[in-house]
C-alpha positions in Angstrom: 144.1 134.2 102.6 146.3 136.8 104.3 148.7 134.0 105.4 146.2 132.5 107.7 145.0 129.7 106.3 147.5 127.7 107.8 148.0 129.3 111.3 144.6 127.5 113.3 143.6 124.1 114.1 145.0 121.3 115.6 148.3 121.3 113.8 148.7 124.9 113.7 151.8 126.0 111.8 153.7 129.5 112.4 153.6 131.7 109.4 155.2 135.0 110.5 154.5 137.8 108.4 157.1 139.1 105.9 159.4 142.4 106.0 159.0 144.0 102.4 162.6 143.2 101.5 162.2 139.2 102.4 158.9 139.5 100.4 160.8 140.7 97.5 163.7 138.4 97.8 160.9 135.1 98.1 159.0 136.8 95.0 161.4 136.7 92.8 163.0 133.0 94.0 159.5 131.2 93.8 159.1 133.1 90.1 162.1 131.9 89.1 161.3 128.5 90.4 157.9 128.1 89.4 158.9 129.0 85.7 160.9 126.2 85.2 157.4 124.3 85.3 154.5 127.1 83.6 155.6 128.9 80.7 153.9 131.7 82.1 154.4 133.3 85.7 153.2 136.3 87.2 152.0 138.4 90.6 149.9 141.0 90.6 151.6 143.9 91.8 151.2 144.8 95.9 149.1 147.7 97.5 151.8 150.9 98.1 152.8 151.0 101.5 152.3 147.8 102.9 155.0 147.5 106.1 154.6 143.1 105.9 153.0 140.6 104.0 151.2 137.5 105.1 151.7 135.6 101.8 153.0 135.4 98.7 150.3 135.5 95.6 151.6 133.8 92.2 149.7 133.8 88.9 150.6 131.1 86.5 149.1 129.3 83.2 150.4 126.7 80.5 152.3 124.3 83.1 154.9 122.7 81.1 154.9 119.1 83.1 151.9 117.4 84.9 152.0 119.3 87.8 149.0 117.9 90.3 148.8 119.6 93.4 150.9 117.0 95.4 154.0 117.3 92.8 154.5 120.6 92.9 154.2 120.5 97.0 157.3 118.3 96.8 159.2 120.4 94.1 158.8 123.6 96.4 159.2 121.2 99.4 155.9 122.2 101.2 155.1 121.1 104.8 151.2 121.4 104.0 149.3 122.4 101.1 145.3 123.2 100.6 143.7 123.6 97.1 140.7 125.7 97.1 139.3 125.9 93.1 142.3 126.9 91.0 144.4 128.4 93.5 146.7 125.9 96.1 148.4 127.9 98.9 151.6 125.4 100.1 153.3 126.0 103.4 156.9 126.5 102.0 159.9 126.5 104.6 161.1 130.0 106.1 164.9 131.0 105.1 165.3 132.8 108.4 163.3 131.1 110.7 163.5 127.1 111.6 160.5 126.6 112.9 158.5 129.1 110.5 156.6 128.8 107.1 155.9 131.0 104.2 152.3 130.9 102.9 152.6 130.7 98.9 149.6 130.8 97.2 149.4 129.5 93.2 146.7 130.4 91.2 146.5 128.5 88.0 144.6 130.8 85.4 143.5 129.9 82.1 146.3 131.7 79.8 144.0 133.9 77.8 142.8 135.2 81.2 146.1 135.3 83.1 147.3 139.2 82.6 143.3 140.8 83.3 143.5 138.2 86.2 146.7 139.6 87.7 145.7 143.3 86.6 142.2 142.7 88.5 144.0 141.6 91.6 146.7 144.4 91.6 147.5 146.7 94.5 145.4 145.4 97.0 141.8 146.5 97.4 141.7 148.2 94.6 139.1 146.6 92.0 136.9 146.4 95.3 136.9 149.6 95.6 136.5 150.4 91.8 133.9 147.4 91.7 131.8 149.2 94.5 131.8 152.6 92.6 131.0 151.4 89.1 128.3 148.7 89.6 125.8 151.6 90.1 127.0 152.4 85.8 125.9 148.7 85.1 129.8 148.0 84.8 131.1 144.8 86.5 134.4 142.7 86.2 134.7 139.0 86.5 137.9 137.0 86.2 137.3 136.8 82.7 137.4 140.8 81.8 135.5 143.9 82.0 131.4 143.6 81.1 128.2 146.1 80.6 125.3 144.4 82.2 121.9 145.1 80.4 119.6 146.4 83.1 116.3 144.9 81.7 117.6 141.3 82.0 120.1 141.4 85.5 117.5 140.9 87.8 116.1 137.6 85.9 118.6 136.4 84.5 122.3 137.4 86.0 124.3 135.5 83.6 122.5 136.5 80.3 122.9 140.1 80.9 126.6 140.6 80.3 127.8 141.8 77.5 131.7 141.3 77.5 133.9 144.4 76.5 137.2 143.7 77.2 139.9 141.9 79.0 142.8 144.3 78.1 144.1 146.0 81.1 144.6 149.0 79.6 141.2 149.5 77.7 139.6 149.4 80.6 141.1 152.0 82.1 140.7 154.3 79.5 137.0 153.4 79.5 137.1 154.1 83.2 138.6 157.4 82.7 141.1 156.4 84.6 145.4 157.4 84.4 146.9 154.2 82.7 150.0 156.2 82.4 150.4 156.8 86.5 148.8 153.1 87.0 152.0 151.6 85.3 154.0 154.0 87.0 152.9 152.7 90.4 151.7 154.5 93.4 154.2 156.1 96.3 151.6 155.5 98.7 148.1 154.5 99.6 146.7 158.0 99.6 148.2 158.3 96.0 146.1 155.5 95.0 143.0 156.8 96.4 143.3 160.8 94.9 143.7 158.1 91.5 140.4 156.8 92.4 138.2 160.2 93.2 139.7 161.9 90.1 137.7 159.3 88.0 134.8 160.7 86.2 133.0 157.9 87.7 133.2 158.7 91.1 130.7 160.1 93.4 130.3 159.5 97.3 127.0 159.2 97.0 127.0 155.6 96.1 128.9 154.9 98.8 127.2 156.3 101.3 124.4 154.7 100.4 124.9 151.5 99.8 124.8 148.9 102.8 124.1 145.4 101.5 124.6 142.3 102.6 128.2 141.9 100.3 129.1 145.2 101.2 128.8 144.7 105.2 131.4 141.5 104.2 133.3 143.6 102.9 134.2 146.2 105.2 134.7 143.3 107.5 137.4 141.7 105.4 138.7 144.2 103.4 141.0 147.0 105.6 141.9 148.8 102.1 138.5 149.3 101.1 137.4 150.1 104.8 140.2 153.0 105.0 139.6 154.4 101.8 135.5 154.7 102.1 136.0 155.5 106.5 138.9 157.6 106.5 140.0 159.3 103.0 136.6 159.5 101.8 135.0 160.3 104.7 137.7 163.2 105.6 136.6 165.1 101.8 133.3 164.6 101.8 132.5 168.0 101.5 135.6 168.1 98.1 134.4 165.3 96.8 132.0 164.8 94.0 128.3 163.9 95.2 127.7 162.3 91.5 129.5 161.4 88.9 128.5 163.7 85.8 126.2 163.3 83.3 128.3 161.3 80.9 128.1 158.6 83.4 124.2 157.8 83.7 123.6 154.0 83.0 122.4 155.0 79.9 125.1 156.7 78.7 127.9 154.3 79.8 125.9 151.8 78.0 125.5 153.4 74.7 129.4 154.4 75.1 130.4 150.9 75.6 128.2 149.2 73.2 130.0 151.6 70.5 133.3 151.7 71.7 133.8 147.4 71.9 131.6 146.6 68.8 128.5 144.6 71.0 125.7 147.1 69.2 124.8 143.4 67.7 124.8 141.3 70.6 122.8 143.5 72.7 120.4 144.2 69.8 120.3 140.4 69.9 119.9 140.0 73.6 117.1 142.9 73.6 115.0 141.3 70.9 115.3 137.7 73.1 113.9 139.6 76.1 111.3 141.4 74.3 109.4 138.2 72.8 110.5 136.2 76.2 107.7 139.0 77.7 105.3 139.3 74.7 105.2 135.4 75.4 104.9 136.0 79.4 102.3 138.6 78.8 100.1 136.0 76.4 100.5 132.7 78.7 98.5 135.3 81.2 96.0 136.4 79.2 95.7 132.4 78.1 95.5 131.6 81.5 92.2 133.6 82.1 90.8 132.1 79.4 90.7 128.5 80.4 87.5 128.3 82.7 89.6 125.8 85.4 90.6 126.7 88.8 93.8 128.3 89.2 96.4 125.3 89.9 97.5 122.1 88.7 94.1 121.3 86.8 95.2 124.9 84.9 98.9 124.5 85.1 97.6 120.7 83.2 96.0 123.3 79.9 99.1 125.6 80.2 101.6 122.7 80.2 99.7 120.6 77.5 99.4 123.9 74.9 103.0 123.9 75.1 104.0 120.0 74.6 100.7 119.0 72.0 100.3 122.2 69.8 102.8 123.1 66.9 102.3 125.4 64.1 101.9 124.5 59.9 100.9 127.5 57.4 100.4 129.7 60.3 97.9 127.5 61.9 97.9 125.7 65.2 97.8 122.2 65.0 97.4 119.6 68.0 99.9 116.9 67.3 99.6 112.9 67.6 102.7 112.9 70.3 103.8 115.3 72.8 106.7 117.4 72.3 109.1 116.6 75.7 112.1 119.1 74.2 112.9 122.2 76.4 113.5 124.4 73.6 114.7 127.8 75.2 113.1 129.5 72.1 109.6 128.7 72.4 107.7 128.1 68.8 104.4 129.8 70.7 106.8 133.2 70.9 107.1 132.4 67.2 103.7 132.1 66.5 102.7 135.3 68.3 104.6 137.3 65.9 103.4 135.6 62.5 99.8 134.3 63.5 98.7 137.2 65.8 97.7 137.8 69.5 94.1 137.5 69.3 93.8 134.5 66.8 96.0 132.1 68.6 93.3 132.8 72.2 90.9 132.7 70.3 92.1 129.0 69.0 92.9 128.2 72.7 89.4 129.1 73.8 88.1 126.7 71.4 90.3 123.5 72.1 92.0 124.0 75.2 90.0 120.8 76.4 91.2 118.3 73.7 94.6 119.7 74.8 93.9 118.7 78.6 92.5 115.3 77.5 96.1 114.4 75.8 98.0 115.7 78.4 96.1 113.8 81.2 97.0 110.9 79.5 100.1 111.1 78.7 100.4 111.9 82.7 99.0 108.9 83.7 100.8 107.0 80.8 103.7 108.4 82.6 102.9 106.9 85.5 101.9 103.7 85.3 105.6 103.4 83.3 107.4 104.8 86.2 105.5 102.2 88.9 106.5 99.0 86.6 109.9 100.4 85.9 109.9 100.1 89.9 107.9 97.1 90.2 105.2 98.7 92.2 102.6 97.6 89.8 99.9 96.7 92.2 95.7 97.5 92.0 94.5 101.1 92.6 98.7 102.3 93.2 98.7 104.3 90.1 95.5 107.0 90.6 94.8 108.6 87.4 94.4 112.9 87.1 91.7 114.4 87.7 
């Protein structure tokens, strides 16, 4: 929060901002403190350069007492304190000034995830930056570690395209192409940082130049790090500066590279195979569609939806069944039966009983119905209509 989040409103609290050496003097007294209560403790190291801060950011996991919010704002004797997710920012006394507060903000991380979680939200800006430049690659981080996303599946299904590579700090970075040596050195100053950046094989202005979404517009309005390093370093070498990255880094290559280096040849084969029936099946449920002489609709979404919930499959044969099947089974047994019965003998099977199909599904509608008005006691003449 920058150290705002306790400056507006009605009860408005000062929260000066912090000269470096009181920042590292409250740093290392709240970790101190605060490991008396999580067995781990951590902060993600600062952005080079900084002349104040307007909080203090502390990464912990495994508390070793019930700590609820409320406790540990007594323990560090907190005038306010605001939980947002897993992270609490308390409004801790100043040591120098009376009427002052310190913003400290705890973030309680899961303790697999705790060291990528403080690596990702090292010096500053940074994975914004990085973030900006590599999602082009199909490379993306989350608090949980560093992922390939399959391009055929992100734009349907966000979640389902990851593939998760890593969540070690320093395999990422190598991945990256990126110094690991001079990141745990630290940087001297800001400029430092950014020559780091550009001298990844990653980088190219070109992305950045380009891109002016929605997120990205957000981000130059809240970010200053990220806003200096694309407006001022960036845009001072533009004519040094790589246009591309090279052609080691297409999407295609970074994928392949991944997928070999972290062992998830398997899981994508996996994930591939998935989204190729999922569209075999997409591609049939169309060609069914134009089959069934009814107007497009309910009266044809009524056939579509019934094939699905009466029809099942013995000795590859389709059979219609004496109940409907109401499961949501996120493999359907029609993507099945494509591959083992054939295209072109399952529409022809539809074309001959799509209507005994509609029949048991328009009753099983109106079935449904009529329960739903007695469950609700609105039983009454002509209430229920049946489907046409």
């Amino acid at each position: 929060m920058g150290g705002q989040l306790f400056c507006s409103g009605p009860n408005a609290l000062n929260v000066p901002r912090l000269a470096p050496d009181l920042y590292q003097k409250l740093k290392a007294q709240y970790t101190d403190l605060l490991r008396q209560y999580y067995s781990k403790v951590t902060t993600p190291v600062e952005a080079p350069g900084k002349a104040s801060h307007g909080d203090i950011d502390m990464m912990v996991a495994s508390p070793l007492h019930d700590l609820a919010p409320p406790t540990l704002a007594a323990i560090l004797d907190a005038a306010r304190h605001s939980t947002s997710g897993p992270t609490t920012s308390f409004a801790v006394p100043h040591p120098e000034d009376p009427t002052g507060h310190v913003q400290l903000d705890v973030h309680v991380c899961v303790p697999e995830h705790l060291a990528w979680e403080a690596f990702e939200h090292s010096y500053g800006d940074l994975w914004q930056i990085i973030g900006v430049c590599i999602r082009p690659l199909g490379l993306t981080t989350t608090n949980k570690g560093f992922f390939l996303r399959i391009p055929e599946l992100e734009h349907t299904d966000r979640k389902g395209s990851l593939i998760f590579l890593t969540e070690e700090p320093s395999e990422a970075l190598q991945f990256l192409g990126l110094d690991a040596a001079a990141y745990e050195t630290g940087f001297a100053t800001e400029e430092d940082l950014f020559a780091w950046i550009v001298d990844a094989g990653f980088f190219g202005v070109e992305e950045l130049s380009t891109r002016d979404n929605a997120k990205d517009r957000q981000r130059r309005a809240k970010r200053e790090m990220f806003v200096r390093f694309v407006d001022e370093f960036v845009g001072a070498r533009m004519g040094q500066l790589r246009v591309s990255p090279g052609p080691e880094w297409t999407r295609d290559a970074v994928l392949a590279r991944g997928l070999e280096r972290f062992g998830r040849r398997e899981e994508y084969d996996t994930k591939m195979a998935g989204f190729f029936k999922h569209e075999k099946e997409k591609a049939f449920w169309a060609k069914a569609a134009r089959m069934v002489p009814v107007d497009e609709g309910e009266k044809l979404n009524l056939v579509m939806r019934g094939l699905k919930r009466w029809v099942s499959f013995e000795q590859d044969e389709a059979v219609i069944n004496a109940e409907a099947d109401m499961s949501d089974d996120p493999v359907s047994k029609w993507a099945n039966a494509i591959d083992d019965i054939g295209e072109e003998k399952l529409l022809a099977w539809i074309e001959d009983n799509w209507e005994e199909v509609r029949t048991k599904e328009k009753s099983r509608v109106k079935r449904a119905k009529m329960e739903r008005a007695e469950v609700r006691g609105l039983t009454r003449s002509g209430e229920v209509k049946s489907e046409d």
